[in-house]
C-alpha positions in Angstrom: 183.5 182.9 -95.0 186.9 184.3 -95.5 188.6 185.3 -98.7 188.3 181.7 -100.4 186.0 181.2 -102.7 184.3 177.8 -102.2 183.2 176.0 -105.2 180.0 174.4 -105.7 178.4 171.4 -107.6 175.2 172.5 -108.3 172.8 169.5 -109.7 169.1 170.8 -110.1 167.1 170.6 -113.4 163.8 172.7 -112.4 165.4 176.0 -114.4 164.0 178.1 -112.2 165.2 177.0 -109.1 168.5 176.4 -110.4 168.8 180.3 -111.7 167.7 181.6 -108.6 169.6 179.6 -105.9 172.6 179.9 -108.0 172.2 183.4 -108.1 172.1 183.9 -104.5 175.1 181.6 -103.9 177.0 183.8 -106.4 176.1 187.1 -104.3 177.5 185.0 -101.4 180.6 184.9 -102.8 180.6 181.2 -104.1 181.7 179.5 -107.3 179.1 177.7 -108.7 178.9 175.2 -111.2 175.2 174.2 -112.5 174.0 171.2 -114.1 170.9 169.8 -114.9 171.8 165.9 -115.5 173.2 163.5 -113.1 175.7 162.4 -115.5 176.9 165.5 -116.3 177.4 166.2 -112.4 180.0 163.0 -112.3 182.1 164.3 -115.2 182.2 167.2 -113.7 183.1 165.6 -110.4 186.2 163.2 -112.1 187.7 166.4 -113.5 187.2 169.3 -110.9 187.7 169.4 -107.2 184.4 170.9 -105.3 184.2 171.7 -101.3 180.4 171.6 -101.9 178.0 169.1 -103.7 174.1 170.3 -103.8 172.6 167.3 -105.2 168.4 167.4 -106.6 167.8 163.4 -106.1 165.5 163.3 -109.1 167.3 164.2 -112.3 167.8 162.9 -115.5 170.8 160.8 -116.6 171.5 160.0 -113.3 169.7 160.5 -109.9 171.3 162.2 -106.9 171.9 159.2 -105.4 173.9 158.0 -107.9 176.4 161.4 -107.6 175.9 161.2 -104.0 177.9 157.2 -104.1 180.3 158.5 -106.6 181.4 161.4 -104.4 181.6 159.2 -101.4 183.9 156.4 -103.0 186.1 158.8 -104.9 185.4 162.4 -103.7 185.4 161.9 -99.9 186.6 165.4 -99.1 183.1 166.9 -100.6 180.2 167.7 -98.5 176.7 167.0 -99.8 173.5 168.4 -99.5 170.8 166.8 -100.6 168.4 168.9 -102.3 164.5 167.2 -103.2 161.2 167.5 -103.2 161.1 163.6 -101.6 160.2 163.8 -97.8 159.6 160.4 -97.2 161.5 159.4 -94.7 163.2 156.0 -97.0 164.9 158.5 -98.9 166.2 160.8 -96.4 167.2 157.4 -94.1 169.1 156.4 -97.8 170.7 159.8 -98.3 172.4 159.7 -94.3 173.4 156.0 -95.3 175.2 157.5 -98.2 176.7 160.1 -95.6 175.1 162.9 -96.7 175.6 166.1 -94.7 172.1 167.4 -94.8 168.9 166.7 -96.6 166.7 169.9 -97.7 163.3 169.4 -98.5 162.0 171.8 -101.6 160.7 174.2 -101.7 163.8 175.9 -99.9 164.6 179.3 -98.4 167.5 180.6 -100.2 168.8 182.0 -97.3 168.1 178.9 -95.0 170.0 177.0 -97.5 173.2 179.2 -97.8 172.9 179.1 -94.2 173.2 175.3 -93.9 175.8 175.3 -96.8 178.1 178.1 -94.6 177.2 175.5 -91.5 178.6 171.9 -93.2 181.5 174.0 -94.7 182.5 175.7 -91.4 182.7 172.2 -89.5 184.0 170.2 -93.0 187.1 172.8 -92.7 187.5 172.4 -89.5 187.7 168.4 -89.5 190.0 168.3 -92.4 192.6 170.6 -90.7 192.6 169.0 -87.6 192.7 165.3 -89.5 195.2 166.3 -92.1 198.8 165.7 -91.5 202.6 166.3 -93.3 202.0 163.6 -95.8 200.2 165.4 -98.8 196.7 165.1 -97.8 196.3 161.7 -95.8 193.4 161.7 -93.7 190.6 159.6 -92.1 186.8 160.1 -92.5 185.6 157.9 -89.3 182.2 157.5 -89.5 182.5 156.0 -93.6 186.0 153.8 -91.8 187.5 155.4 -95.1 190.9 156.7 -95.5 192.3 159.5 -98.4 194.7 160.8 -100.0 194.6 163.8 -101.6 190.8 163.5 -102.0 191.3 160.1 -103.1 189.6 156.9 -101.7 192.6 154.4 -100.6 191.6 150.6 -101.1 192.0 149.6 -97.3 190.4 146.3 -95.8 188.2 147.1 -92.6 191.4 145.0 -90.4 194.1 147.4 -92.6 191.8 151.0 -92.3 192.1 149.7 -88.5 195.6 149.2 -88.0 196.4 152.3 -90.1 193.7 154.3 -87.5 195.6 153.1 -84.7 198.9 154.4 -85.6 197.8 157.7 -87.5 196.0 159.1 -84.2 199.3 158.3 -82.1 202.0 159.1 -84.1 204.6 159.7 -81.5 203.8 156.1 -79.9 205.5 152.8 -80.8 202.8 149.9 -81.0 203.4 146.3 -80.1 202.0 143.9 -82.4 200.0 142.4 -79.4 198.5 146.2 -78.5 198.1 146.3 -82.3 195.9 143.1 -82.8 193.9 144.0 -79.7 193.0 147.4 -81.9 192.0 145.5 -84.6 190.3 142.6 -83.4 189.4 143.0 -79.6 190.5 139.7 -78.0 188.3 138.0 -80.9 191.7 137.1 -82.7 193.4 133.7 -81.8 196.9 132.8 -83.5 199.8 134.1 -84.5 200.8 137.9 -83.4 202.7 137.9 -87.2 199.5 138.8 -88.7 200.0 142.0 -88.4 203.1 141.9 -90.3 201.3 140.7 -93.1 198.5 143.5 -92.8 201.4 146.2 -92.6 202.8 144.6 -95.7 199.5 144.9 -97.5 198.9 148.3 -95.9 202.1 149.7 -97.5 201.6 148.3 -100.5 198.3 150.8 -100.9 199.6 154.3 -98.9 201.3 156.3 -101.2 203.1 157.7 -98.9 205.9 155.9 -96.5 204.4 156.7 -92.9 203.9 153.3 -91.6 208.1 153.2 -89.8 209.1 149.9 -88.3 210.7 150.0 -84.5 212.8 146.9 -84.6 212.6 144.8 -81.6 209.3 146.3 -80.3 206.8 146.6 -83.4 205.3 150.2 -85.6 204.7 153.4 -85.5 203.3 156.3 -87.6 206.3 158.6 -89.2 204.6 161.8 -89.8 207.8 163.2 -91.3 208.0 160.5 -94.0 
């Protein structure tokens, strides 16, 4: 795993299950941080940074669901396993809607679980380097059509995630408004090419970061050096 130490949200109230997982996570070299209340887990969440969310669905104060939808809308740089003794498959379709990374069914192997944990973090890291670029920590998360910064959930529209999408994954190409609105809407869209100078406006508005350049005379273009 490297020399990093990879913290971990730990949400379990069984006692004994939570001692001895944690336990073994802790001889794997992880940080962990245990709670036993749903609650308790989204505090923690608002105030800490985790690479690593093991989520029990059936807790007090708040179920893992609930943690699982907070991480997702303000934590999107977090993987999730979800941890339960529900194997119905409802709640393990409701978890993958939530974008879970994997859904354990107790009772659990310790080892089979730091295994899966070593797995999502392996191809979590991996994503996030290849995704993240020079502006602080923007990135896309595809299949959730979700952009962050910085961990952070940006406010974009489906037609303003798009357009930003577009231009993020060619940054060394100028776009036309016309190859722009085909990106967005197909050939669905009838009107005016200018709407895309209004979505740009909008987009800007919510980036942080200045990285949307306009070419004049031909249209926009991603300025990773910005």
């Amino acid at each position: 795993m490297g020399e990093e130490k990879f913290r971990v949200l730990f949400l379990e109230d069984e006692p004994t299950i939570r001692e001895v997982l944690t336990e073994y996570m802790l001889i794997s070299g992880y940080e962990v941080t245990g709670t036993d209340r749903g609650d308790r887990a989204i505090e923690l969440l608002s105030k800490n940074d985790y690479h690593i969310a093991v989520l029990d669905i059936m807790v007090p104060g708040a179920d893992g669901f609930e943690v699982l939808r907070y991480i997702q809308e303000k934590k999107g740089d977090t993987a999730v396993i979800m941890l339960t003794a529900l194997g119905d498959e409802k709640s393990q379709v409701k978890a993958f809607n939530y974008y879970a990374d994997d859904y354990v069914i107790k009772p659990v192997s310790p080892i089979i679980l730091l295994k899966r944990m070593e797995t999502i973090l392996r191809r979590t890291q991996r994503k996030q380097e290849k995704e993240e670029v020079g502006q602080g920590g923007l990135y896309l998360k595809e299949e959730a059509y979700c952009a962050f910064y910085q961990g952070e959930k940006l406010p974009l529209t489906l037609s303003e995630y798009l357009l930003l999408q577009t231009l993020f994954h060619s940054p060394d190409r100028v776009f036309t408004r016309e190859q722009l609105i085909l990106s967005i809407f197909n050939e669905d869209y009838i009107g005016n090419d200018r709407i895309i100078d209004a979505h740009v406006k909008n987009l800007r508005k919510k980036l942080p970061v200045p990285c949307i350049k306009t070419v004049i005379g031909v249209g926009y273009q991603f300025d990773r050096e910005a």
